[in-house]
N, C-alpha and C positions, 0 to 999 in steps of 0.2 A: 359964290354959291355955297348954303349953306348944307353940310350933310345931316341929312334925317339921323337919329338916333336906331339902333337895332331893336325890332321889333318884340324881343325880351326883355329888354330895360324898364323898370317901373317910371313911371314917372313921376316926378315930384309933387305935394299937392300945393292949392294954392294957399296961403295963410291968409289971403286976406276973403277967405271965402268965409273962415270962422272971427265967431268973436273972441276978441283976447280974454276975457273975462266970464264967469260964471254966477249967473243972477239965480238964488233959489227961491228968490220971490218972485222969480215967473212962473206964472198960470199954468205953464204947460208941461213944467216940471212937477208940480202939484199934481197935475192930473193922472201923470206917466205914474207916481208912486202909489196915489188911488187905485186905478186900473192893477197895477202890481201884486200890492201885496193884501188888498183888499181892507179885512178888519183884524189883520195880522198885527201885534204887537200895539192894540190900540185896547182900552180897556171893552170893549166891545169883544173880543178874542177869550175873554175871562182868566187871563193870564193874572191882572192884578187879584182878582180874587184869588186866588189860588197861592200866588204868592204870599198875600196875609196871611191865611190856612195857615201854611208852613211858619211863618216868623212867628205865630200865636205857640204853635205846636212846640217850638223853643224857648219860648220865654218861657210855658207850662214847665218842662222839663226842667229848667234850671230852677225854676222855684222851689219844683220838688226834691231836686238834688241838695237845694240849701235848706228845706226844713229837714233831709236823712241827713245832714253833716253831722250832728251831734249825737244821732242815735249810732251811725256807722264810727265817730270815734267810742261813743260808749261799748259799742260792742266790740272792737278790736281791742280796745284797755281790759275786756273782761276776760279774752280768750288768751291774753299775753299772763291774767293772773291763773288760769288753770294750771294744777303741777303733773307733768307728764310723766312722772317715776310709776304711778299705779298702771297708767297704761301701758308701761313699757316693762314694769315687772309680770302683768297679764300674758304680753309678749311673749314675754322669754318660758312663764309658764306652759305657755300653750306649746313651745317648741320641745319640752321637756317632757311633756305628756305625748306632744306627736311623737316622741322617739322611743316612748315605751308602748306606743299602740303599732309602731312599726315593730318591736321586739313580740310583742303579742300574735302579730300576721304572721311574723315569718316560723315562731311557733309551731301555731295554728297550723299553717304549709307544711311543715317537717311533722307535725301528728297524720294530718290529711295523707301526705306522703307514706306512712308506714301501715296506714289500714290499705292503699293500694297492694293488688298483687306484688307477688315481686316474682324477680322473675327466679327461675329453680337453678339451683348451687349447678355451677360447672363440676364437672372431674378436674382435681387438681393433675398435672400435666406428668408422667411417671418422671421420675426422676431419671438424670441424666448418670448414666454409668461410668467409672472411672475409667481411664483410659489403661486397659493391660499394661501390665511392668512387660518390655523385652524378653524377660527373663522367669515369666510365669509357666506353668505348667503345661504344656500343651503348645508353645513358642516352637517354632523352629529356628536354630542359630548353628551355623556354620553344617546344615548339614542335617542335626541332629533333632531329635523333639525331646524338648525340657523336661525331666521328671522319669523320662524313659530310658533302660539300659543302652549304653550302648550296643549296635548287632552286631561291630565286628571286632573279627576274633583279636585279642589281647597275646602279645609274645609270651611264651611257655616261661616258667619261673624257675630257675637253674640251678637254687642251693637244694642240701638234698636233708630233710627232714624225715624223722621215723612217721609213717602212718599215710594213709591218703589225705588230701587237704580240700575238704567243703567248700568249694568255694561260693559266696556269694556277690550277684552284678547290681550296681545301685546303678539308680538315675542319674543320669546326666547334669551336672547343675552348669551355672554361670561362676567366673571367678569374682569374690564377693560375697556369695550369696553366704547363710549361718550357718555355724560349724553343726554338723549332725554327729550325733554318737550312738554307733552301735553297742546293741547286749550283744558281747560272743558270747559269754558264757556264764554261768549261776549256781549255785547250790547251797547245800549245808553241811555241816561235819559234826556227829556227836560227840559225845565227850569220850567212848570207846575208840574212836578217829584218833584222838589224838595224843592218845597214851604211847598210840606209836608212831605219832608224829604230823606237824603241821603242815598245812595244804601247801604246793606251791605257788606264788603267781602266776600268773600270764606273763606273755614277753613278745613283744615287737619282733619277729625273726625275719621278716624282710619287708623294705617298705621307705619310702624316703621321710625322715623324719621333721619335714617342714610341711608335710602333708596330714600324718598319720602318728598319733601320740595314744600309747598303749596305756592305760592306770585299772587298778585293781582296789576292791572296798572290801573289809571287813567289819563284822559288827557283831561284839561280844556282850550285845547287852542283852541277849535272846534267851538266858538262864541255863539250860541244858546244851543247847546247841547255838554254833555260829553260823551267822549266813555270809557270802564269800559272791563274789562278781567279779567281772572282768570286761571293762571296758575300750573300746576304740573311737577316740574322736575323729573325725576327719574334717579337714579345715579349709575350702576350696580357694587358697593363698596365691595359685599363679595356674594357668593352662595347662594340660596335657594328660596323658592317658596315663593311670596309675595302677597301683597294684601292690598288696600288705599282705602278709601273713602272720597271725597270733597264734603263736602255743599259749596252752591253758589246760586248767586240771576239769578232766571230766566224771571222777567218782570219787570211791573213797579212801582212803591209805588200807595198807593191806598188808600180808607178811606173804610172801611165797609160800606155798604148800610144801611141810619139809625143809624151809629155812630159814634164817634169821633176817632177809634180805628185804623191804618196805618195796613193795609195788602203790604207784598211783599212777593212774590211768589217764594218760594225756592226749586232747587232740588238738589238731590244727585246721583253723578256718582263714581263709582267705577271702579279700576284698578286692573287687576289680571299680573304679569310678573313673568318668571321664569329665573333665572340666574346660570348660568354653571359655574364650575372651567377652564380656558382655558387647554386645552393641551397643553401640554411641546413640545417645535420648534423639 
């Protein structure tokens, strides 16, 4: 018994239902492409006409291409004889001229610029003031204010000299600071002076002399009369509280009333100054 095939399976066709072979001279192939394509690709469709059109349209064109051959080499031989220097010195002109018509604008801009307002001057900014020395006048150091006596009291001076002694108190300075020199004292002696005798100096009578250097000036070129001084430097060389006493002539030579004896008339002035370590900058 034979088994049916599955109802999915294609089945074979039969070959001998067709013909082996393909006849386009049958009738009914003719008609099938009739029916088809109708007057499609038949000159009936005006396809050949059209075509011509176009093949005419090309031969035109190549004809006219080969009568321009000779004018288009005339014309490329003429444009190969043109010499390019003039238009290229034009060029360069015209670059040389634009760069003076740019100096010209910007000119222009910087004149335009100066008839605008402008705007009104600042104050210039006060100047900056130096920075005080330490040791300027009005400074306070170790206590004290620069330029000002010391206030407190100075030990009593224990050599014993004829007369009271003036004393005068200077400013405070820093050690360093310029040697200052006092006038103690000044005058003149006529020529009657000195018949009985010349003035004496001044003199250092107490005082440390690395501080306080005592000199005296004369000067004889006055005709009649000399004039006469007496100076104290004071030199602010190291710290500490100090203290000088100058004898010096205060008048004129003179004979005692009733004897042979020269009186001149001396006094003493004293100096009190205090001197500071400076502060470190």
């Amino acid at each position: 018994m034979t088994t049916p095939p599955p109802p999915w399976l294609i089945q074979p066709l039969d070959l001998s239902q067709f013909q082996p072979a393909f006849q386009n001279t049958d009738p009914g192939f003719t008609q099938l492409v009739n029916d088809t394509l109708d007057d499609l690709a038949t000159p009936a469709d005006g396809f050949d006409e059209v075509m011509s059109e176009a093949i005419g349209l090309l031969d035109g064109l190549d004809a006219a291409l080969g009568i321009l051959e000779g004018d288009f080499s005339t014309l490329f031989d003429e444009a190969q004889q043109i010499d390019p220097q003039p238009y290229t010195d034009t060029a360069t002109a015209l670059g040389t001229s634009t760069d003076a018509m740019n100096g010209a604008v910007d000119a222009l801009g910087d004149q335009v610029s100066r008839l605008a307002p402008q705007p009104a001057p600042q104050p210039a900014p006060p100047p900056t003031p130096a920075p005080a020395s330490a040791c300027a006048d009005g400074s306070i150091v170790a206590g004290l204010v620069i330029g000002q006596p010391d206030p407190n009291p100075y030990p009593a001076v224990t050599f014993v000299q004829l007369g009271a002694i003036r004393w005068v108190s200077l400013g405070t300075v820093c050690v360093g600071s310029p040697v200052d020199t006092e006038d103690v004292a000044h005058g003149s002696w006529t020529m009657d002076d000195y018949l009985n005798g010349a003035p004496d100096d001044g003199d250092l009578a107490y005082g440390d002399p690395a501080i306080f250097t005592e000199r005296d000036t004369q000067d004889f070129t006055s005709g009649t009369d000399e004039k006469w001084a007496v100076y104290l430097d004071i030199a602010p060389t190291k710290p500490g509280r100090f203290q000088a006493v100058v004898t010096h002539p205060t008048g004129h030579l003179g004979l005692r009333p009733g004897s042979s004896i020269l009186l001149q008339p001396v006094g003493q002035t004293g100096y009190r100054i205090t001197i500071v370590e400076k502060p470190a900058s």
